[in-house]
Backbone as a printed PyTorch tensor [residue, N CA C, xyz], in Angstrom:
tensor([[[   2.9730, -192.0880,   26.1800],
         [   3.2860, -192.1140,   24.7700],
         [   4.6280, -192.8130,   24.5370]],

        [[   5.8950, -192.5310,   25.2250],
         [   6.9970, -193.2020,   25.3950],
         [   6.6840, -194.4470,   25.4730]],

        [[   5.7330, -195.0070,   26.2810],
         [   5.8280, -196.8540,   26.4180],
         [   5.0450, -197.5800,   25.2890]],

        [[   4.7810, -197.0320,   24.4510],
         [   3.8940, -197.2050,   23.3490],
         [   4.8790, -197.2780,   22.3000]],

        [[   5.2380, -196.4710,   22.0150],
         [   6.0350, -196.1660,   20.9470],
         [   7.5670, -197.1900,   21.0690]],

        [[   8.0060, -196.9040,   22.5290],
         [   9.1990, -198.1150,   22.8920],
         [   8.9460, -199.8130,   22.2370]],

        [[   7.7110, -199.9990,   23.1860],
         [   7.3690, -201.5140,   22.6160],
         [   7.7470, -201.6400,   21.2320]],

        [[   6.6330, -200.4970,   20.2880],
         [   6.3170, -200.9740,   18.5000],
         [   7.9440, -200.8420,   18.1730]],

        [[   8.9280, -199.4890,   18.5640],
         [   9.9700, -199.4880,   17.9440],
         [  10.8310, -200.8190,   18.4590]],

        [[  10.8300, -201.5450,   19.8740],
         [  11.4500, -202.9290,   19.4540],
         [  10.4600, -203.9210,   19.1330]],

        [[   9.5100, -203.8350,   18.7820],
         [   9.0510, -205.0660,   17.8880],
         [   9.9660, -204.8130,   16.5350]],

        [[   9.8110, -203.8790,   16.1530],
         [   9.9110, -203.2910,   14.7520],
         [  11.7260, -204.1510,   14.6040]],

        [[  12.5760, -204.0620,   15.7440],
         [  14.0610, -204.4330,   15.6460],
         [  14.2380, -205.6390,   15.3610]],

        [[  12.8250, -206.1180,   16.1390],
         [  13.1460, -207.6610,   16.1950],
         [  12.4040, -208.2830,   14.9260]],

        [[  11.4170, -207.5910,   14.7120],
         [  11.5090, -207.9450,   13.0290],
         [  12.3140, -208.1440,   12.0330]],

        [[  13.2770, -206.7510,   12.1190],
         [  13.8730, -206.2490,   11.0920],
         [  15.4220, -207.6960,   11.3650]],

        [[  15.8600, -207.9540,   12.9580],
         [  16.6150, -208.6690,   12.6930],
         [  16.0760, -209.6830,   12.2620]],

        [[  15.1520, -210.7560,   12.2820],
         [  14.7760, -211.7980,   11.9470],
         [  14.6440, -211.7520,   10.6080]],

        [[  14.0120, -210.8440,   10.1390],
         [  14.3180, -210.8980,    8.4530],
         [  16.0650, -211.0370,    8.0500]],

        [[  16.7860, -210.3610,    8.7930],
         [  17.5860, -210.3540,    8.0060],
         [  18.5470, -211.6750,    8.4230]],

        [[  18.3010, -212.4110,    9.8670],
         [  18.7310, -214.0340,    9.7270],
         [  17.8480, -215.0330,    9.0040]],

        [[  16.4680, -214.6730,    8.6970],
         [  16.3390, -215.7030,    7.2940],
         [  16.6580, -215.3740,    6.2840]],

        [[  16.9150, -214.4080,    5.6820],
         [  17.9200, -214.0520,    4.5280],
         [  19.2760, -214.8090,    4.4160]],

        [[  19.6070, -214.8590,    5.3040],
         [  20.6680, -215.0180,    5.2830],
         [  20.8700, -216.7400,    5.4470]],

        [[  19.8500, -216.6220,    6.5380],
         [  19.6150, -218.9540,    5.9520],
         [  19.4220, -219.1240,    4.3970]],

        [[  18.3370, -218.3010,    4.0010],
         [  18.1570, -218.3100,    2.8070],
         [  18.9180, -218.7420,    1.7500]],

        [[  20.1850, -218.0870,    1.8970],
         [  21.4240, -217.3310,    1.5010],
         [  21.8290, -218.7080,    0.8600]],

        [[  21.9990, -219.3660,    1.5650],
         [  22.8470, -221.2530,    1.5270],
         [  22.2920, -221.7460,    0.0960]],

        [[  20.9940, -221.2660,   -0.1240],
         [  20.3000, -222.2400,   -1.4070],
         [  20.2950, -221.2550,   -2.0870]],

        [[  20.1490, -221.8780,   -3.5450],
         [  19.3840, -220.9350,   -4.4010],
         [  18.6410, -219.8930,   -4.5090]],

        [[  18.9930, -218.7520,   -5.3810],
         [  18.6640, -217.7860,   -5.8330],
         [  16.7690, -217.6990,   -5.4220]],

        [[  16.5220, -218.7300,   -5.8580],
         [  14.9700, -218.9450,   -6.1830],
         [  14.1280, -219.0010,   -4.5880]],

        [[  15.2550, -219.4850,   -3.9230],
         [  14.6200, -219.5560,   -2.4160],
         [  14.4930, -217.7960,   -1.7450]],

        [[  15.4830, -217.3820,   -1.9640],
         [  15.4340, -216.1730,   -1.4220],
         [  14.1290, -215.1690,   -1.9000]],

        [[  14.3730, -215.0540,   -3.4100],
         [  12.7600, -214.4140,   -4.1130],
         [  11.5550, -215.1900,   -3.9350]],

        [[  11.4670, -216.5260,   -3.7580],
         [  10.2640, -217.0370,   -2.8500],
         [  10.0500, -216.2620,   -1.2870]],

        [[  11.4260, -216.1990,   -0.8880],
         [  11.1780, -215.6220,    0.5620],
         [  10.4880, -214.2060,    0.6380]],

        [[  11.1090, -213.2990,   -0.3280],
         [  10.7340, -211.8110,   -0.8660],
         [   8.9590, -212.0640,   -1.3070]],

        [[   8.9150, -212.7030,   -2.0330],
         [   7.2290, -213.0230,   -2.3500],
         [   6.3500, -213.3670,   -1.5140]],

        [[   7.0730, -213.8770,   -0.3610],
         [   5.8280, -214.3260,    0.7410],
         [   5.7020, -213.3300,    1.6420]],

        [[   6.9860, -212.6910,    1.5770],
         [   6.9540, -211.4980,    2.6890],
         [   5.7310, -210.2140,    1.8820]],

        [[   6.2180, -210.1430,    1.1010],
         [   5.1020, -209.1150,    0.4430],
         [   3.6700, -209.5060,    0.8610]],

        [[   3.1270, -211.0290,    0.0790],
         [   1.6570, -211.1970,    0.0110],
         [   1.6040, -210.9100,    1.8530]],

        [[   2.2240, -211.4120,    2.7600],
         [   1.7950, -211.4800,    3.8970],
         [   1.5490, -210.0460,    4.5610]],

        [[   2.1790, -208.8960,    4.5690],
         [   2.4780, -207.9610,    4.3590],
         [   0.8660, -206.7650,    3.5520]],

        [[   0.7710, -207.5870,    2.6630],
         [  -0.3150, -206.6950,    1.4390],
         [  -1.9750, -207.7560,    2.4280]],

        [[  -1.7370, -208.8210,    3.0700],
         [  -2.7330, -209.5860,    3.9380],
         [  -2.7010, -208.4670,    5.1130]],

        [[  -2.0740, -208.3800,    5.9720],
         [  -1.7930, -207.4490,    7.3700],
         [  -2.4280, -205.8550,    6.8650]],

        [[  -1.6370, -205.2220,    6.0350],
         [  -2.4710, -203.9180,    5.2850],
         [  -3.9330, -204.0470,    5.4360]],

        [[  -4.4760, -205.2040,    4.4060],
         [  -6.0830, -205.0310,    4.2270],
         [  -6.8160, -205.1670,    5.7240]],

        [[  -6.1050, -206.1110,    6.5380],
         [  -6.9690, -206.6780,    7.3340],
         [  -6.7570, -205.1460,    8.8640]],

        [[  -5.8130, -204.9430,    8.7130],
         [  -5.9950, -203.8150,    9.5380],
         [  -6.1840, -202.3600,    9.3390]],

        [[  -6.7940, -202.0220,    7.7870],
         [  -7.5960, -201.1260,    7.5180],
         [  -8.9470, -201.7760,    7.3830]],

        [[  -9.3550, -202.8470,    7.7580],
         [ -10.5270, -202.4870,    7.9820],
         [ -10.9740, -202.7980,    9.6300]],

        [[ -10.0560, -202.7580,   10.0370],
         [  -9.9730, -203.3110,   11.7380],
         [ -10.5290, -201.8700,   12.1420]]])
């Protein structure tokens, strides 16, 4: 159960940092780039949900 849970919790880090260095590329441009970035993360996000409730 430990090696299971280890993996997902560092996937989960290395997610969480990568979001927060494209944010932060983001960051350089416009306002509009960043809430594009927020919008894609969602639809992709609300895609992953459906497709792995019905997995």
């Amino acid at each position: 159960m430990l090696k299971i849970g280890l993996s997902n919790s560092i996937s989960q880090i290395i997610m969480s940092f990568s979001n927060i260095l494209l944010n932060n590329l983001a960051a350089g441009y416009e306002d509009y780039v960043i809430s594009a970035y927020g919008v894609a993360g969602k639809l992709i996000s609300m895609v992953y949900m459906i497709t792995v409730g019905y997995i």
